[in-house]
matplotlib code that plots the C-alpha trace (Angstrom):
import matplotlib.pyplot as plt

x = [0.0, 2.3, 5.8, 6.3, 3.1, 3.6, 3.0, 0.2, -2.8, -6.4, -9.4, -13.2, -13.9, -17.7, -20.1, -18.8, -15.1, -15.5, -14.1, -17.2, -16.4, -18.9, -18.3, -17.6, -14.8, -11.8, -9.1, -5.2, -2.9, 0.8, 2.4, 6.0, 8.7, 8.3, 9.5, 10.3, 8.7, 5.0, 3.9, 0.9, -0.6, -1.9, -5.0, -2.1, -3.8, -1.6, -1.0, -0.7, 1.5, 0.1, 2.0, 4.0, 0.9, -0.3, -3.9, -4.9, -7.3, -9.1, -11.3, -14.6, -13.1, -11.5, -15.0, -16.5, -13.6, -14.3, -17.9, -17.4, -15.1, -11.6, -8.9, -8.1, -4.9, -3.0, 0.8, 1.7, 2.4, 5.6, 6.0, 3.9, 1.7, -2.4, -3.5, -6.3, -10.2, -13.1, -14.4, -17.1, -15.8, -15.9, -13.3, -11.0, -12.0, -11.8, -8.0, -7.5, -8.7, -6.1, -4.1, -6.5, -7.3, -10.4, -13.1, -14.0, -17.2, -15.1, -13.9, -17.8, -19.1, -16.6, -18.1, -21.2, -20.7, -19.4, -22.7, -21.4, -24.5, -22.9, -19.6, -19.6, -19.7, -16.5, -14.6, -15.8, -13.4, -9.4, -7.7, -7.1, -10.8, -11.6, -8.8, -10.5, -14.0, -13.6, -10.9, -8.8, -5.4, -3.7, -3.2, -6.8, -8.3, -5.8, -7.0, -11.0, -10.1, -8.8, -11.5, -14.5, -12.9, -12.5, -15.8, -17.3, -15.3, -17.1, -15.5, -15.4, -13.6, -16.2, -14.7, -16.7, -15.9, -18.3, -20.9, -21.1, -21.3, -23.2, -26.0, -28.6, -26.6, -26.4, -29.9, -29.6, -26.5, -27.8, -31.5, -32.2, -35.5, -36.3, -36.5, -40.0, -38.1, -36.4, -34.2, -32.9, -32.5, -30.6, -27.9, -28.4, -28.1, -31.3, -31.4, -31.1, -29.2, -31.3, -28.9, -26.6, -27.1, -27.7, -27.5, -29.0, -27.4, -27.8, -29.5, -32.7, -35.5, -33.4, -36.1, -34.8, -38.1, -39.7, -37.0, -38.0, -41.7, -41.5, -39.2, -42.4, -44.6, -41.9, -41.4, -44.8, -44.9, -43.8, -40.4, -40.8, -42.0, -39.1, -40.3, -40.3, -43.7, -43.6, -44.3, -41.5, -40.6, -40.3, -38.6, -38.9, -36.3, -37.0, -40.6, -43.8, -44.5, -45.7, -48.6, -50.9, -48.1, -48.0, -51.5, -51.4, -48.5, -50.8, -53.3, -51.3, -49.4, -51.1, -49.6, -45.8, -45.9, -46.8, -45.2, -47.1, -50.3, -53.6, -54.9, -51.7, -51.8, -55.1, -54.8, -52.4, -53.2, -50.4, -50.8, -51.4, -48.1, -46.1, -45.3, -44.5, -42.2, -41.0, -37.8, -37.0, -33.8, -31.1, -32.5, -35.8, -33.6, -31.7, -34.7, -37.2, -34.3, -33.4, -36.8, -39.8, -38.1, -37.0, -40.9, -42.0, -39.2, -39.8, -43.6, -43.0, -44.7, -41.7, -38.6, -37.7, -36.0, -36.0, -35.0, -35.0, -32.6, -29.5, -27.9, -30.5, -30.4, -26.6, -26.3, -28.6, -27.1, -23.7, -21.1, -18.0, -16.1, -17.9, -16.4, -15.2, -18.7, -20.8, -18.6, -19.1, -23.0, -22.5, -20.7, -23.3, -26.0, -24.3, -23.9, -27.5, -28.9, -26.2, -27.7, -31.2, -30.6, -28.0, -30.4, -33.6, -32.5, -34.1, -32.3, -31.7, -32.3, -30.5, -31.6, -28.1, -27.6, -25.3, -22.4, -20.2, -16.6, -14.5, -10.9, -8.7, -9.1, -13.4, -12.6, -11.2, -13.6, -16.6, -18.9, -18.3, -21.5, -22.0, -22.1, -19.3, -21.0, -18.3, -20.4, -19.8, -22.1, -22.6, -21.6, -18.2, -15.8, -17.2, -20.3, -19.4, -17.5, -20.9, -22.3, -22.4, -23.7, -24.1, -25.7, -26.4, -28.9, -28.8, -31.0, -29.4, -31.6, -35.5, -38.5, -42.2, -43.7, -46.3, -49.7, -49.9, -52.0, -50.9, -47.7, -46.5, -46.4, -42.6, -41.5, -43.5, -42.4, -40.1, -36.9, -34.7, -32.3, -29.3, -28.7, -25.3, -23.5, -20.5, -19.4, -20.3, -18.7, -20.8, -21.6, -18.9, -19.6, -22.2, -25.2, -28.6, -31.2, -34.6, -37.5, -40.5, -44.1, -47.3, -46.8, -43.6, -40.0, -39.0, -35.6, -34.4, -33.4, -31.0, -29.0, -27.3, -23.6, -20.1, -19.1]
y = [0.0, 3.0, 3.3, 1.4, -0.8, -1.5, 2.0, 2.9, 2.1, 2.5, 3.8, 4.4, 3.2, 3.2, 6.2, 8.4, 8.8, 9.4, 12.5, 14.3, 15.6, 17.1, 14.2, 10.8, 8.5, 5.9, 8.0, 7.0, 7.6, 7.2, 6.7, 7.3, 10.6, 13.3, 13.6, 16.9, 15.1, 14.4, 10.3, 8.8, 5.5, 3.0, 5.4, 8.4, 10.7, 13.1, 12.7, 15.4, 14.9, 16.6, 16.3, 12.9, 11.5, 11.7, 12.2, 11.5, 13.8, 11.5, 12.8, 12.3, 15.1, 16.9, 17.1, 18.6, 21.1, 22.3, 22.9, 24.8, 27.2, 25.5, 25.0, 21.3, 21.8, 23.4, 22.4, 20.9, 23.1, 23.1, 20.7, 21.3, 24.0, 22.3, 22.6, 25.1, 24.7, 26.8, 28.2, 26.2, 22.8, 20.6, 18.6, 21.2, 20.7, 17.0, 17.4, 19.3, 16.5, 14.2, 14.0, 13.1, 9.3, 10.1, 7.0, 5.7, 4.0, 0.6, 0.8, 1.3, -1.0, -3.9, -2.6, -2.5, -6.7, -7.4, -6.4, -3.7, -1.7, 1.9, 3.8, 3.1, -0.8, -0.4, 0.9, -2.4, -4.3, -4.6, -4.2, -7.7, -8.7, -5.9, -6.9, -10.1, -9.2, -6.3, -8.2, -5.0, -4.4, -3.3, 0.4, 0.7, -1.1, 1.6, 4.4, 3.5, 3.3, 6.8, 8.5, 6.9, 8.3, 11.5, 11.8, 10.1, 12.5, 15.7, 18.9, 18.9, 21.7, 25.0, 28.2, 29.9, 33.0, 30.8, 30.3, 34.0, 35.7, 33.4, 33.2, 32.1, 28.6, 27.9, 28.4, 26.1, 28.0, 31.3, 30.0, 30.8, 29.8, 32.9, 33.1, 35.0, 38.6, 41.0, 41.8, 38.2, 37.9, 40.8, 39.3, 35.5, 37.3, 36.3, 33.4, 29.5, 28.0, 25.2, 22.5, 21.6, 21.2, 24.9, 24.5, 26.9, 26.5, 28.5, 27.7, 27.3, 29.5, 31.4, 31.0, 27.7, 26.0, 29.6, 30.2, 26.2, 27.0, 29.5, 28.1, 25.7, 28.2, 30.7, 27.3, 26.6, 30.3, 30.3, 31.7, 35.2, 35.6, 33.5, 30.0, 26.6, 26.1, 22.8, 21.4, 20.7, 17.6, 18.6, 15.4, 15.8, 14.3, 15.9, 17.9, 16.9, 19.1, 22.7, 22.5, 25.4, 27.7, 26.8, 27.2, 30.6, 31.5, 30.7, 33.0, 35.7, 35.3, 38.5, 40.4, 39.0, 38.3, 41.8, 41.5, 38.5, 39.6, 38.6, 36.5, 34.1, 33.8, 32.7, 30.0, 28.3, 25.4, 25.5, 23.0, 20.3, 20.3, 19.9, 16.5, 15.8, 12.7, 11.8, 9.6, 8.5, 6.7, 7.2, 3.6, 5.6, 9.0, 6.6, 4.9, 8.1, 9.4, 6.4, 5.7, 7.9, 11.3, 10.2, 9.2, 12.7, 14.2, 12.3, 12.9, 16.5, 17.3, 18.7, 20.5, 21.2, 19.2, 20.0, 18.1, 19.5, 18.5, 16.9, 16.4, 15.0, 11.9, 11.4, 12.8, 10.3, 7.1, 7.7, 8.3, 9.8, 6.5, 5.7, 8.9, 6.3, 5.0, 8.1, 9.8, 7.1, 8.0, 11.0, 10.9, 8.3, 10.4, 13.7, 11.6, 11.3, 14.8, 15.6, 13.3, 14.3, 18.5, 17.5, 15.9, 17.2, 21.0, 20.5, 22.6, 20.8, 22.8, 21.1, 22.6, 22.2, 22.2, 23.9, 23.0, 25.5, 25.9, 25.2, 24.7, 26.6, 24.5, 24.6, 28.6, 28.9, 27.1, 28.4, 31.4, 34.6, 36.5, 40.0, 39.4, 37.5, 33.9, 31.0, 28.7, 25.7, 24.0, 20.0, 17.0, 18.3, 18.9, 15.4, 17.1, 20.8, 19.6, 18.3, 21.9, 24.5, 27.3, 27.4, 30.0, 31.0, 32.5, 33.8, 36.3, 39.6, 41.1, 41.1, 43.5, 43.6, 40.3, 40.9, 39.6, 35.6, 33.0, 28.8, 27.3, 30.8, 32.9, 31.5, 32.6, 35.3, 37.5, 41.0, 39.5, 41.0, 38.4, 37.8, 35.8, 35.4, 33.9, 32.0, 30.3, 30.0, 30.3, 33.2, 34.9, 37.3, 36.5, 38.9, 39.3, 41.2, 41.7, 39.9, 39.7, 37.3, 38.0, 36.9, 37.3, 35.4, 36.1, 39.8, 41.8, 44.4, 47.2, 49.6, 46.6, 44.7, 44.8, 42.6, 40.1]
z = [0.0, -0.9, 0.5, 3.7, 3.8, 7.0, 8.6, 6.2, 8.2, 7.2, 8.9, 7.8, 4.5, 5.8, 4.1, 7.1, 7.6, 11.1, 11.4, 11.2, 8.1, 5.1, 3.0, 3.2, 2.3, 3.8, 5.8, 6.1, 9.1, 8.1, 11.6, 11.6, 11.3, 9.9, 6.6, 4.1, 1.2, 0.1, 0.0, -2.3, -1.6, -4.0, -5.6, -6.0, -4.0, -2.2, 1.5, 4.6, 7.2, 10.3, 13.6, 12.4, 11.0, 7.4, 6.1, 2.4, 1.0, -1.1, -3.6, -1.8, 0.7, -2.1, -3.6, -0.9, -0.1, -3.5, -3.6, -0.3, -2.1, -1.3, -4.0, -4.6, -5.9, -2.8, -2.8, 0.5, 3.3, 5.8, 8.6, 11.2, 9.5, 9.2, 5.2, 4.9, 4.6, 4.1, 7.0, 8.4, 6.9, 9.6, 8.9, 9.4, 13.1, 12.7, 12.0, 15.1, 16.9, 15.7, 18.1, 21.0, 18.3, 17.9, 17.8, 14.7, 13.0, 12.9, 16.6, 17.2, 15.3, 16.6, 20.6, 19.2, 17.9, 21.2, 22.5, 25.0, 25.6, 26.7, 27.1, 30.8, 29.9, 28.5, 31.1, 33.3, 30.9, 30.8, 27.9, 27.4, 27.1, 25.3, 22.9, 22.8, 22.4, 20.2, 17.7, 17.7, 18.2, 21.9, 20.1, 19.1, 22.5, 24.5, 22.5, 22.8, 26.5, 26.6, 24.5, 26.5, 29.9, 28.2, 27.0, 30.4, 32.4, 33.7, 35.2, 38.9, 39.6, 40.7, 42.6, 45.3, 43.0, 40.4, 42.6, 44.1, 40.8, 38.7, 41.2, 38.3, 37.8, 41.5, 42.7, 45.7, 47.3, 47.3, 48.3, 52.0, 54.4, 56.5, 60.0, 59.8, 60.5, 58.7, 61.5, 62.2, 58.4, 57.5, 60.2, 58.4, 55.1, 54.2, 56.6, 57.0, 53.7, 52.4, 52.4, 55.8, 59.1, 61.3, 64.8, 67.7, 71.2, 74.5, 78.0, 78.9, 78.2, 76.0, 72.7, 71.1, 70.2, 69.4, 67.2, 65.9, 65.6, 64.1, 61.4, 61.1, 59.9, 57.7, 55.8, 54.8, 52.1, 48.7, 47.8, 47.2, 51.0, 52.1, 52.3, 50.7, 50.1, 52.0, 55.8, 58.3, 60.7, 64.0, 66.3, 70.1, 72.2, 75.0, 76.5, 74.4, 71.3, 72.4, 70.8, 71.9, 71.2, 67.3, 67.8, 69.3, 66.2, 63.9, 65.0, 64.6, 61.8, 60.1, 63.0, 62.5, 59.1, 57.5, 54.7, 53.0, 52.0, 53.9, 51.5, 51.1, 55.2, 54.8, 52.2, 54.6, 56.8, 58.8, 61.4, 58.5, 57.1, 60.7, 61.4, 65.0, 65.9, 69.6, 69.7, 73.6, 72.5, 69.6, 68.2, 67.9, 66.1, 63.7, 62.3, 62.2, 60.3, 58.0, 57.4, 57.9, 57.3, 53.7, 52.4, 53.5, 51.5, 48.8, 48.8, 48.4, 52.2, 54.0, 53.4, 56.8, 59.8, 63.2, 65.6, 69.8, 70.9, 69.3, 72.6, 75.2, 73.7, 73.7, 77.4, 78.7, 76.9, 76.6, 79.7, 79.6, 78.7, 75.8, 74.2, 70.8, 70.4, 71.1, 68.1, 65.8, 66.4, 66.1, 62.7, 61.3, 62.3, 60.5, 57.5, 57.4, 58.1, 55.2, 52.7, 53.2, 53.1, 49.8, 48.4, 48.9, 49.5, 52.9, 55.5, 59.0, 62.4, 65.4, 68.5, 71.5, 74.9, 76.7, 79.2, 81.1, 80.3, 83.0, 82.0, 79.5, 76.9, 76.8, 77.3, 74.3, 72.1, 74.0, 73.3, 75.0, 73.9, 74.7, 78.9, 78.7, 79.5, 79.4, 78.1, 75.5, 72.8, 74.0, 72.2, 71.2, 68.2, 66.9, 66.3, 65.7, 62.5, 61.1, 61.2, 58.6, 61.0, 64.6, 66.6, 69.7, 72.1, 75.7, 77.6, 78.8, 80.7, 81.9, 81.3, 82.7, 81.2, 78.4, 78.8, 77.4, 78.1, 78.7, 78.1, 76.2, 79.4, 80.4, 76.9, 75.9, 78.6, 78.4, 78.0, 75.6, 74.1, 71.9, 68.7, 68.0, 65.0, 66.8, 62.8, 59.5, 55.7, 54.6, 57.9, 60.1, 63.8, 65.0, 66.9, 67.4, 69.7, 69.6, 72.3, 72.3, 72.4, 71.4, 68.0, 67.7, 67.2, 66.5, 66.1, 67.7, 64.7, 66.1, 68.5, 65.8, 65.7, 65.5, 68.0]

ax = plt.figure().add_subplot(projection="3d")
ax.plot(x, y, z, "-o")
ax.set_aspect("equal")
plt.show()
């Protein structure tokens, strides 16, 4: 076949050279050096070397290059320099694809005689069988291998710059589930992010399950009011559900919630999409969580998990010698609540305890707050490395208690209280001022400031 048969190998000859080329027509790869002269094969038609490889313009190509406007009788160029075709002529980019062996109609038709349904099936073979199934040689076996990656392969790498800027492409990240007040907001940045695990620590009575309940109902409005237009799971691990409260925020969700329009409060039944769950072990946690959380996410009904508290549980079963086991728990369970928000775009709402700091080492990892409080989130570093954000709450000081009625009179009372963000990716750490009252959870304007 030409001068040095041996080298001259063909590819195509089907009505498609593979290349993706206007026309159609066989295609032959020279494989060997370089040389300053121009080679024919057995039909005479001229050959290119390109890069140590040369192509032959047969006249099938040649006919097309010419109705597009090309001249067919170009003298070869230089080494290295890539003969000239109209613009448009996809061949042209064809040959700049050379290099990277690209896969031809008879490579896929021998995968396709093998019976190998996909490009993924391929990569489940070595090159051996594939050599054997396929009937081609090791070169053209190693160089199906290496395009199928290629073309299976998908770009992993995404900056934070990215994701800032081109805020219509990453919908999720910039997403946020309100808090039900422009004040706590405005120091959230909008408020909770929809996927990862939040949590809220401080002592008791400091607002925790208000803050929760709250969440329960700003969850329940469509977007442009701050919501996700879904119901919320609320676990109890501790005191039964506070259910006349909820019923008492409901009532007065025209008050707190001025900004949504009367008639959108009232087309809510809020207390149909809460789902209450009470777990009185971690057994009980672990399977509401394995099982019955994921059928109301997949359903559609909820987008919210709460769970009050994270740490009773642990504290009860676990003493202070079963540190290895209580992590591994812990880890398993953060595995979970991160696989449901990832997935679903359901944020998660961890409600903490509190333990005073009283060595050097609890100091320095605990929150200061604005009185100064030395006090430390429970469960440990095992489970503050499975938050995104945590904050915390504390009272500061005490007013003339408003007038509620029931289980809300503790809570709803003239306290004036703090919400502080101790971490977080987006967030500096700062706090702001909130108080309690019939109506719900509302910010203090002018007290918001930096840690």
């Amino acid at each position: 076949m030409g001068e040095d048969p041996g080298s001259l190998i063909w590819q195509g000859g089907t009505p498609c050279c593979g290349l993706g080329c206007v026309g159609g027509g066989a295609r032959a790869i020279l494989r060997g050096p370089p040389r300053e002269r121009r080679r024919k094969n057995m039909l005479g038609a001229p050959l290119w070397y390109l890069e140590g490889d040369y192509i032959r313009r047969d006249s099938a190509v040649l006919e097309d290059c010419r109705r597009l406007g090309s001249s067919s009788t170009e003298p070869p160029r230089p080494y290295g320099a890539r003969p000239r075709f109209p613009r448009g002529c996809r061949l042209r980019h064809a040959l700049d694809r050379i290099g990277s062996r690209i896969v031809l109609y008879s490579m896929i038709a021998a995968v396709k005689k093998a019976r190998i349904k996909s490009a993924k099936d391929i990569l489940k073979f070595s090159g051996p069988d594939l050599q054997r199934l396929t009937k081609l040689s090791n070169v053209d076996v190693q160089h199906l291998l290496v395009a199928v990656s290629a073309a299976l392969q998908k770009p992993n790498v995404l900056t934070v710059f990215q994701m800032y800027h081109e805020k219509a492409c990453f919908v999720a990240q910039h997403r946020r589930l309100s808090l039900g007040c422009s004040v706590l907001d405005s120091l959230l940045r909008g408020g909770l992010p929809v996927t990862g695990i939040t949590e809220l620590g401080g002592e008791s009575a400091a607002g925790k399950t208000q803050i929760a309940i709250q969440l329960c109902l700003s969850v329940q409005y469509p977007c442009r009011y701050g919501g996700l237009e879904a119901g919320a799971v609320y676990i109890c691990t501790e005191d039964v559900f506070p259910n006349k409260r909820l019923q008492q925020l409901i009532g007065l969700q025209h008050k707190l919630r001025t900004d949504v329009p009367l008639e959108v409060i009232k087309q809510r039944k809020f207390g149909d999409n809460i789902f209450i769950e009470h777990a009185a072990d971690i057994e009980t946690l672990n399977d509401c969580i394995a099982q019955r959380v994921p059928i109301l996410l997949l359903r559609g009904l909820v987008r919210l998990i709460i769970i009050d508290s994270i740490a009773a549980l642990f504290r009860c079963e676990f003493a202070a010698k079963d540190s290895v086991v209580k992590a591994k728990h812990l880890q398993t369970l953060g595995a979970q609540l991160h696989t449901l928000s990832s997935r679903f775009l359901a944020p998660v709402f961890c409600i903490n305890q509190v333990t005073d700091a009283v060595d050097n080492m609890s100091a320095g990892q605990s929150h200061v707050g604005i009185l100064n409080k030395k006090v430390s989130p429970a469960l440990g570093i095992t489970w503050s490395n499975q938050l995104l954000m945590r904050l915390m709450v504390a009272r500061t000081r005490s007013s003339e208690p408003d007038e509620c009625a029931g289980e809300a009179s503790q809570s709803c009372s003239g306290v004036v209280r703090t919400l502080e963000v101790v971490f977080a990716p987006h967030l500096p750490q700062s706090f702001c001022c909130y108080t309690i009252n019939m109506e719900g959870v509302k910010g203090v304007e002018d007290k918001v400031g930096m840690s």
